[in-house]
PyMOL commands that place a pseudoatom at each C-alpha (Angstrom):
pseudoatom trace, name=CA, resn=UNK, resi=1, chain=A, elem=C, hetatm=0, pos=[-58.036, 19.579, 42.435]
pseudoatom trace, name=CA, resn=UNK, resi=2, chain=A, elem=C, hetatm=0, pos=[-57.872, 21.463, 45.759]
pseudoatom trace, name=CA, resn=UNK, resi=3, chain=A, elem=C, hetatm=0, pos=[-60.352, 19.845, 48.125]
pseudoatom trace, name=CA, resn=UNK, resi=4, chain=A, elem=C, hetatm=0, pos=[-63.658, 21.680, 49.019]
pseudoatom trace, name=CA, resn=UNK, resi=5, chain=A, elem=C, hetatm=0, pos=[-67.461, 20.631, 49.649]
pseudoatom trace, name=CA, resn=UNK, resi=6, chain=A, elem=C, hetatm=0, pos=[-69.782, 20.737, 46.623]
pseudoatom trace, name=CA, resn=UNK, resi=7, chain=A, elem=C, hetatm=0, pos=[-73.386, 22.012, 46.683]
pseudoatom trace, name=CA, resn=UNK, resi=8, chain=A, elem=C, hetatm=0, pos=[-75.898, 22.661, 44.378]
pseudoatom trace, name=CA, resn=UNK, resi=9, chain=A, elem=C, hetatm=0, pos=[-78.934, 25.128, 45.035]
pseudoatom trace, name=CA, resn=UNK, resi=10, chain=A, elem=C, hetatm=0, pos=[-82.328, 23.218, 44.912]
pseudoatom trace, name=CA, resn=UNK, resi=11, chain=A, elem=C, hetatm=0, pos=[-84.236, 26.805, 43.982]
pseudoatom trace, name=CA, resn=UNK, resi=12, chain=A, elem=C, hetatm=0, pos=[-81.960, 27.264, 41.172]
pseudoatom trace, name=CA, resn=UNK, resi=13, chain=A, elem=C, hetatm=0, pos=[-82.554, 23.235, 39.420]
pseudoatom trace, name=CA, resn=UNK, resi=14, chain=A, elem=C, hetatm=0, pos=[-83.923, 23.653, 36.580]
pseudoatom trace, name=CA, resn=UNK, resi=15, chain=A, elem=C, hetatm=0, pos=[-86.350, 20.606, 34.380]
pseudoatom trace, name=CA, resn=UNK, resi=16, chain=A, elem=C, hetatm=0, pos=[-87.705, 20.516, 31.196]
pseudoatom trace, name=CA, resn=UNK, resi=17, chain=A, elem=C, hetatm=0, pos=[-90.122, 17.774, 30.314]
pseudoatom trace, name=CA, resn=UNK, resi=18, chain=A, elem=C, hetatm=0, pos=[-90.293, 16.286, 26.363]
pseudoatom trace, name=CA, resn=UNK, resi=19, chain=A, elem=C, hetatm=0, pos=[-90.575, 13.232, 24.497]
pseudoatom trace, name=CA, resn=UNK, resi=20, chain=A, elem=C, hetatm=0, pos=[-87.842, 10.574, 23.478]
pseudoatom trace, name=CA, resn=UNK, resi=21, chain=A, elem=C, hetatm=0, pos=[-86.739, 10.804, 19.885]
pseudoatom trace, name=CA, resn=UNK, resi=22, chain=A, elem=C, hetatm=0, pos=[-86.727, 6.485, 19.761]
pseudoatom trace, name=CA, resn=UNK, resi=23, chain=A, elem=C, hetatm=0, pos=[-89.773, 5.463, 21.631]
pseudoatom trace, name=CA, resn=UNK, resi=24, chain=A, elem=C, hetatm=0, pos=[-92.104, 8.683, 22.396]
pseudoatom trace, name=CA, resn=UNK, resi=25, chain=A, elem=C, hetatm=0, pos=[-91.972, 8.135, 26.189]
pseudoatom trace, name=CA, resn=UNK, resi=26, chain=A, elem=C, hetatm=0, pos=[-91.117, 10.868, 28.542]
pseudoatom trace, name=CA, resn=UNK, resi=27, chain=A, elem=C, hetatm=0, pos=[-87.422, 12.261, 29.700]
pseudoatom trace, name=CA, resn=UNK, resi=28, chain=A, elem=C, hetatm=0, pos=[-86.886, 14.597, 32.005]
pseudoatom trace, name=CA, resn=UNK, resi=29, chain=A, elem=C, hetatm=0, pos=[-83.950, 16.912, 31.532]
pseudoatom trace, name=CA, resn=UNK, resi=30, chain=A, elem=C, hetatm=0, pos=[-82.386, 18.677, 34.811]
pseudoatom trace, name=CA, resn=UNK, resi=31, chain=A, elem=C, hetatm=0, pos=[-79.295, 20.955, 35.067]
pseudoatom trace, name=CA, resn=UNK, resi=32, chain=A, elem=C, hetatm=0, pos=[-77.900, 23.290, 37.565]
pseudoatom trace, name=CA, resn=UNK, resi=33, chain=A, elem=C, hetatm=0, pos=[-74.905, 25.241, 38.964]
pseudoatom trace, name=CA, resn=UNK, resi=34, chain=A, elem=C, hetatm=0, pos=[-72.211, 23.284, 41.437]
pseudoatom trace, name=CA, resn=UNK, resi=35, chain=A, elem=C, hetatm=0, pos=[-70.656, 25.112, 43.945]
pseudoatom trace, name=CA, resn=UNK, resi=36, chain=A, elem=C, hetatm=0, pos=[-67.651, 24.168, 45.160]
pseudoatom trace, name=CA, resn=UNK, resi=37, chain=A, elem=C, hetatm=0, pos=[-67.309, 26.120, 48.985]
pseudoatom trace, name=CA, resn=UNK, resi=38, chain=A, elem=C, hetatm=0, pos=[-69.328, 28.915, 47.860]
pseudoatom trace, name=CA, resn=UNK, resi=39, chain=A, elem=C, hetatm=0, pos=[-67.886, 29.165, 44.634]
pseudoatom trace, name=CA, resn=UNK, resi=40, chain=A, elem=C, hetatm=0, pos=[-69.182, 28.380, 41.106]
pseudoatom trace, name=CA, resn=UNK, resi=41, chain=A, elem=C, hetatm=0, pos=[-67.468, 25.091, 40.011]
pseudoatom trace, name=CA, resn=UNK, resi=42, chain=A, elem=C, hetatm=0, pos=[-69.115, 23.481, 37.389]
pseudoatom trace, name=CA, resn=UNK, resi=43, chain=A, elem=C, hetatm=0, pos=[-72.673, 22.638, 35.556]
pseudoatom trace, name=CA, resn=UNK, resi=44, chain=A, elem=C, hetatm=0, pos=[-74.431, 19.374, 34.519]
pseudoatom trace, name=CA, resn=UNK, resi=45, chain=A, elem=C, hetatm=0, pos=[-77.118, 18.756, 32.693]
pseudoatom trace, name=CA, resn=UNK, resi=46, chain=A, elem=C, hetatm=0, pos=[-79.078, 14.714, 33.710]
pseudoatom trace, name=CA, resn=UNK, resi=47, chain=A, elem=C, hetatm=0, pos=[-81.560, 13.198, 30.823]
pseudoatom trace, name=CA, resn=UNK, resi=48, chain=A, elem=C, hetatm=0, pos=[-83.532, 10.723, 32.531]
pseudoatom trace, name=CA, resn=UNK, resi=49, chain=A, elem=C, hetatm=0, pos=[-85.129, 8.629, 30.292]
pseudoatom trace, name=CA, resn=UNK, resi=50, chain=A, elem=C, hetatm=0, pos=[-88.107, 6.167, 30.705]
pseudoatom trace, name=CA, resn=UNK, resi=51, chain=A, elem=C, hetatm=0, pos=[-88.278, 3.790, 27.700]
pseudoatom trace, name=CA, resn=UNK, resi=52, chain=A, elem=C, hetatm=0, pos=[-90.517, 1.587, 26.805]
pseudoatom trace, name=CA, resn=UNK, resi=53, chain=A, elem=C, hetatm=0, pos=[-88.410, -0.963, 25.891]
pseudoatom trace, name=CA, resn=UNK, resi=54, chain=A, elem=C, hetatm=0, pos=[-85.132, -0.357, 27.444]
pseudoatom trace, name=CA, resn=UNK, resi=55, chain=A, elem=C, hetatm=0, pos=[-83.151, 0.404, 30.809]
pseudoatom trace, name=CA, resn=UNK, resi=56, chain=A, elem=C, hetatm=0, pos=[-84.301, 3.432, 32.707]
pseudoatom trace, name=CA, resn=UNK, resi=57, chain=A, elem=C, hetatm=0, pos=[-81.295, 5.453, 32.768]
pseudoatom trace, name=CA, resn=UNK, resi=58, chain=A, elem=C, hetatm=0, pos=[-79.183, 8.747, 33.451]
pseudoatom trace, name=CA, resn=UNK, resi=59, chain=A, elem=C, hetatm=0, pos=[-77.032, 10.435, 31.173]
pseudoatom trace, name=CA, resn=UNK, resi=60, chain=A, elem=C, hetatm=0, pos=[-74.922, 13.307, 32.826]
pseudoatom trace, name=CA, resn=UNK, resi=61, chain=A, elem=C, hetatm=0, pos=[-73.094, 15.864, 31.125]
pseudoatom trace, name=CA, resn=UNK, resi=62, chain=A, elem=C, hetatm=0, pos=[-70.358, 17.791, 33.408]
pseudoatom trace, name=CA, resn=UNK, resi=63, chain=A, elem=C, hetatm=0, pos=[-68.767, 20.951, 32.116]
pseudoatom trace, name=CA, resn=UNK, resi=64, chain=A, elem=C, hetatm=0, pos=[-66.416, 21.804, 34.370]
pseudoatom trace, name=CA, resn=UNK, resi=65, chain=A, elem=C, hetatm=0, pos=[-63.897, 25.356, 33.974]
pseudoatom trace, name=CA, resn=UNK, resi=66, chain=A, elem=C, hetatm=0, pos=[-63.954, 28.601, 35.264]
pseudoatom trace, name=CA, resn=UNK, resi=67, chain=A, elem=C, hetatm=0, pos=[-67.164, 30.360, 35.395]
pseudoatom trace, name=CA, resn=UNK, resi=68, chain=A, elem=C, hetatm=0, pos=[-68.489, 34.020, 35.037]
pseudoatom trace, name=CA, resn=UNK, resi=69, chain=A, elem=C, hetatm=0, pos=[-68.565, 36.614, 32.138]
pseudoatom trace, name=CA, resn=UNK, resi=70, chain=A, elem=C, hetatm=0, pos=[-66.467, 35.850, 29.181]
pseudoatom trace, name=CA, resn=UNK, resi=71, chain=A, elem=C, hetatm=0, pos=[-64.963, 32.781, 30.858]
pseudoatom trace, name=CA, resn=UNK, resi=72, chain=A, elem=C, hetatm=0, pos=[-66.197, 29.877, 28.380]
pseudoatom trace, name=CA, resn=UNK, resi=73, chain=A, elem=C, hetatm=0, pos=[-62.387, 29.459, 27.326]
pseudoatom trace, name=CA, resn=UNK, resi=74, chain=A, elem=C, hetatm=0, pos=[-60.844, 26.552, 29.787]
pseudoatom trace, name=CA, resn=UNK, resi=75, chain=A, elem=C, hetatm=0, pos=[-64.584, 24.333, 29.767]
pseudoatom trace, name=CA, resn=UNK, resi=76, chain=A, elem=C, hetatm=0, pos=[-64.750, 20.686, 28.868]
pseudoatom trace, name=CA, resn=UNK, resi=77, chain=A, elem=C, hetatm=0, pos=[-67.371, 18.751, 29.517]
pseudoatom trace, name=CA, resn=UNK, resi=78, chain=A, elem=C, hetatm=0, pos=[-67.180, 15.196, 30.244]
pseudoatom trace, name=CA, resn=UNK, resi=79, chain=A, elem=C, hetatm=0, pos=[-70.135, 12.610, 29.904]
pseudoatom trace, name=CA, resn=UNK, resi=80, chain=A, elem=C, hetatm=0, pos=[-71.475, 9.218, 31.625]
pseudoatom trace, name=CA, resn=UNK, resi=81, chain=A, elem=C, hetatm=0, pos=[-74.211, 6.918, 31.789]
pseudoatom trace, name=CA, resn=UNK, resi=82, chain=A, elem=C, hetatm=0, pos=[-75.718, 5.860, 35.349]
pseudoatom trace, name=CA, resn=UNK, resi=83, chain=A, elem=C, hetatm=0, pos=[-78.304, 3.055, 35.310]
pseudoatom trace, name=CA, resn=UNK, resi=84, chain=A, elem=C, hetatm=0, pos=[-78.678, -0.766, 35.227]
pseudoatom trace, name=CA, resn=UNK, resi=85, chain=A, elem=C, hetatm=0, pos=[-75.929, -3.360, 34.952]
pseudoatom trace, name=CA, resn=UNK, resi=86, chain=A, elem=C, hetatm=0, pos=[-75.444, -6.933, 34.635]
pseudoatom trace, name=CA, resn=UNK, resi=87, chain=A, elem=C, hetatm=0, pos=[-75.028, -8.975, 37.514]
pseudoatom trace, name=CA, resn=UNK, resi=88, chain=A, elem=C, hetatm=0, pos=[-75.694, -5.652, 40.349]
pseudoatom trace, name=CA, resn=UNK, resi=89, chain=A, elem=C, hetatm=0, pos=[-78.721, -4.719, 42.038]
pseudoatom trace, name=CA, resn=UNK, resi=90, chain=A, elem=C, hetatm=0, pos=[-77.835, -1.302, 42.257]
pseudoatom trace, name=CA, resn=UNK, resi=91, chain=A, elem=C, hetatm=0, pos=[-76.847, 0.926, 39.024]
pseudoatom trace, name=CA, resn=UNK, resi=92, chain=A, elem=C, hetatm=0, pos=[-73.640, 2.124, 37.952]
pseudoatom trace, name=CA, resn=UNK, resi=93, chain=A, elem=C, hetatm=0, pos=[-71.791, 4.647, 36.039]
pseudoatom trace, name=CA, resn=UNK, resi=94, chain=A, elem=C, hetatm=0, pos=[-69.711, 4.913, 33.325]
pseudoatom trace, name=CA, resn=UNK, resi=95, chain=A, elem=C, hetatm=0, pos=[-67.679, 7.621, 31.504]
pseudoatom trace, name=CA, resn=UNK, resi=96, chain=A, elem=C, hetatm=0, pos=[-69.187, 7.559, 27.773]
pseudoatom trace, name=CA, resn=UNK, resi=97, chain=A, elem=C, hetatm=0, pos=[-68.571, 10.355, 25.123]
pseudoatom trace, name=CA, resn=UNK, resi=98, chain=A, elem=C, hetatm=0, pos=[-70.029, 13.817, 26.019]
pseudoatom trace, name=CA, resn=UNK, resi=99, chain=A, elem=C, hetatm=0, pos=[-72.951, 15.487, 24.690]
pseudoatom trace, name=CA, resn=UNK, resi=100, chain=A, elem=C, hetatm=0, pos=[-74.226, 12.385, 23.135]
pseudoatom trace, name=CA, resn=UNK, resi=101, chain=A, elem=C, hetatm=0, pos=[-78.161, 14.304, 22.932]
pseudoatom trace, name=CA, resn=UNK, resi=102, chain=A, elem=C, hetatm=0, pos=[-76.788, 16.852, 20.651]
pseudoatom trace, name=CA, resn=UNK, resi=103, chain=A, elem=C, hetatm=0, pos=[-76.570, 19.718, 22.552]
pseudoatom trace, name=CA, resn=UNK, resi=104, chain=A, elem=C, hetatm=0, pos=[-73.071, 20.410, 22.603]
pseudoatom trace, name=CA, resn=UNK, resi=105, chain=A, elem=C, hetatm=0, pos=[-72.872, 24.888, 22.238]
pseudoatom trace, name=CA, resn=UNK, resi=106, chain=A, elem=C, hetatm=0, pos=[-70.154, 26.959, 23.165]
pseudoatom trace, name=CA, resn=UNK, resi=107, chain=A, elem=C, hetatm=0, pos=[-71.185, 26.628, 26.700]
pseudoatom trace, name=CA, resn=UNK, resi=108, chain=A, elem=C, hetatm=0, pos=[-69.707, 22.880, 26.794]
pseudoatom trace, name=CA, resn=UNK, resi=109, chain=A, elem=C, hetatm=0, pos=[-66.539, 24.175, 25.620]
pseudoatom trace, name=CA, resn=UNK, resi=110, chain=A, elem=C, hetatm=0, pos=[-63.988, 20.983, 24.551]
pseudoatom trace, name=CA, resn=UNK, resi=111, chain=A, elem=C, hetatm=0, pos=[-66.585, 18.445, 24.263]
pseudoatom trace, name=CA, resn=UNK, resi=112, chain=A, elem=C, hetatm=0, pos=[-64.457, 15.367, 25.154]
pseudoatom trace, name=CA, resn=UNK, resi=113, chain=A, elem=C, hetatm=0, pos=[-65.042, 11.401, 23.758]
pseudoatom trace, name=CA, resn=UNK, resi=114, chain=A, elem=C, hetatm=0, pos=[-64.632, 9.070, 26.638]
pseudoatom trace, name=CA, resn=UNK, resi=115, chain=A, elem=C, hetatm=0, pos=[-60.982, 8.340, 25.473]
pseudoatom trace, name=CA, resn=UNK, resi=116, chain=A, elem=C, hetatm=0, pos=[-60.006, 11.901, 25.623]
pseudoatom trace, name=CA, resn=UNK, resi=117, chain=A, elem=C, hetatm=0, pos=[-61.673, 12.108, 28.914]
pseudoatom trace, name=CA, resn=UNK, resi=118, chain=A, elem=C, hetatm=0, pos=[-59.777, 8.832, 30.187]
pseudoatom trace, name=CA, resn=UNK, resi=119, chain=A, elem=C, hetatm=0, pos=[-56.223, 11.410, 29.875]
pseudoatom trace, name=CA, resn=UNK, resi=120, chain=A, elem=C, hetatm=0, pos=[-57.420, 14.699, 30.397]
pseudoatom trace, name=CA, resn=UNK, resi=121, chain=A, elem=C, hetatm=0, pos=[-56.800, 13.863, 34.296]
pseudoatom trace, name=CA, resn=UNK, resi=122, chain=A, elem=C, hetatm=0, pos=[-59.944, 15.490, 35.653]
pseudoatom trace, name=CA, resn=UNK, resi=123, chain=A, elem=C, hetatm=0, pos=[-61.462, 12.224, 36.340]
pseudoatom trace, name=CA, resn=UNK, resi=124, chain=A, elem=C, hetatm=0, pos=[-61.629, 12.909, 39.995]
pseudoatom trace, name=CA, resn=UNK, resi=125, chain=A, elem=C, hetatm=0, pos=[-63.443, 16.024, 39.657]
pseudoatom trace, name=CA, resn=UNK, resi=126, chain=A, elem=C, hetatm=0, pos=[-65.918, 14.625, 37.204]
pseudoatom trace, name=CA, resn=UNK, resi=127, chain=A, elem=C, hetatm=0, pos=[-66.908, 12.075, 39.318]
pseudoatom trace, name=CA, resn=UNK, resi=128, chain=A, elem=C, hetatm=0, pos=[-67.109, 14.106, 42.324]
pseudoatom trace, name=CA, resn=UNK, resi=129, chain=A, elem=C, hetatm=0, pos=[-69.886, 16.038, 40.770]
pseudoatom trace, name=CA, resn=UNK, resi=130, chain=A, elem=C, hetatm=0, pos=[-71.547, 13.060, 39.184]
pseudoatom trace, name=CA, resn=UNK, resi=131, chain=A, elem=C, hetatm=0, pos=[-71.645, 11.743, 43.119]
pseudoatom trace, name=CA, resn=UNK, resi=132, chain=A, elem=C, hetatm=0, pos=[-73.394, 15.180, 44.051]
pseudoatom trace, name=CA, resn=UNK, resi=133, chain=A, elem=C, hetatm=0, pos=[-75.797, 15.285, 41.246]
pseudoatom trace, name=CA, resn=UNK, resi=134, chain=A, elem=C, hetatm=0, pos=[-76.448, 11.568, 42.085]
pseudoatom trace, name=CA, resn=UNK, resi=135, chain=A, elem=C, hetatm=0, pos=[-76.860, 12.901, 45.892]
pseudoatom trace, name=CA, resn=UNK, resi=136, chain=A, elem=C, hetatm=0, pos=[-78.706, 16.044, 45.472]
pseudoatom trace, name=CA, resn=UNK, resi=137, chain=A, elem=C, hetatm=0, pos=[-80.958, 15.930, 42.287]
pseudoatom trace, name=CA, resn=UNK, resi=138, chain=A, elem=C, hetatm=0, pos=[-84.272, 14.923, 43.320]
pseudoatom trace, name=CA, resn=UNK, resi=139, chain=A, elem=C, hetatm=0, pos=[-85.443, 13.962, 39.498]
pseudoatom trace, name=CA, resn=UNK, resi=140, chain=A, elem=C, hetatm=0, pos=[-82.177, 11.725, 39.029]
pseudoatom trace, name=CA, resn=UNK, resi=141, chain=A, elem=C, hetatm=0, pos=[-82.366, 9.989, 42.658]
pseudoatom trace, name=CA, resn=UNK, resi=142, chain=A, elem=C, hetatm=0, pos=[-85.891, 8.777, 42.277]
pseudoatom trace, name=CA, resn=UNK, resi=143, chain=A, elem=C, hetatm=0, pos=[-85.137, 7.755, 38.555]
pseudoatom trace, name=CA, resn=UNK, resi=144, chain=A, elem=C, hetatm=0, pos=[-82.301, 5.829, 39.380]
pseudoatom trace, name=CA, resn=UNK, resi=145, chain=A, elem=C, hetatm=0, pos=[-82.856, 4.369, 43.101]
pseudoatom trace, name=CA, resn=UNK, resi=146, chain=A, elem=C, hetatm=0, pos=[-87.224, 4.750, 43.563]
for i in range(1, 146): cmd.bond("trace and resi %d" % i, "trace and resi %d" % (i + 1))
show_as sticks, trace
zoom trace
């Protein structure tokens, strides 16, 4: 990955507000564009979920390719979890298997398990846009950290 400075355009976030499928309490779904130095990079797409009974966490899904008309070909999109762990007062990620909500489309491209995603050797650019959503979503950050 050639270095560059990811941003994300707060007017162009998007949220959708419905109910969990387990325990009827409310997630919050977010997704937007990443830029990487001007240019589009990649998208997520954060469920926040409140459950009753379970952690408060983040999944994120991270297609990254190329981007533009007709360019769906080269996507994959990679998947973690972000919240609570044992033994740390702050919460952590972890790569999981993408698309794990069942919205996987044509959009997401190859819609890697976390094994594939271990060897696919974008690992470094995943988690540099995980760190920006985690920096720049408002819905995630107050989720996650109050």
């Amino acid at each position: 990955m050639t270095p560059g400075t990811l941003t994300v355009d707060p007017d162009q976030r998007q949220i959708r507000r419905y109910e969990c499928a387990c325990c009827a309490e409310p997630v919050e779904r977010t997704w937007n564009m990443v830029s990487r130095d001007g240019v589009a990079y990649a998208a997520y797409f954060a469920n926040s979920y409140h459950h009753a009974d379970q952690d408060h966490d983040t999944w994120i899904d991270v297609i990254l390719g190329t981007w533009g008309e007709g360019s769906m070909a080269d996507h994959a999109t990679f998947g973690c979890r972000v919240g609570p762990v044992q033994d740390s007062p702050a919460p952590a990620a972890a790569l999981v298997a993408a698309c794990q909500d069942g919205s996987a489309s044509e959009l997401h491209g190859v819609v890697l398990s976390r094994e594939d995603g271990l060897v696919l050797g974008r690992l470094p650019e995943f988690w540099s846009v995980v760190d920006c959503v985690l920096a720049n979503d408002p819905t995630v950050t107050a989720h996650l950290y109050g």
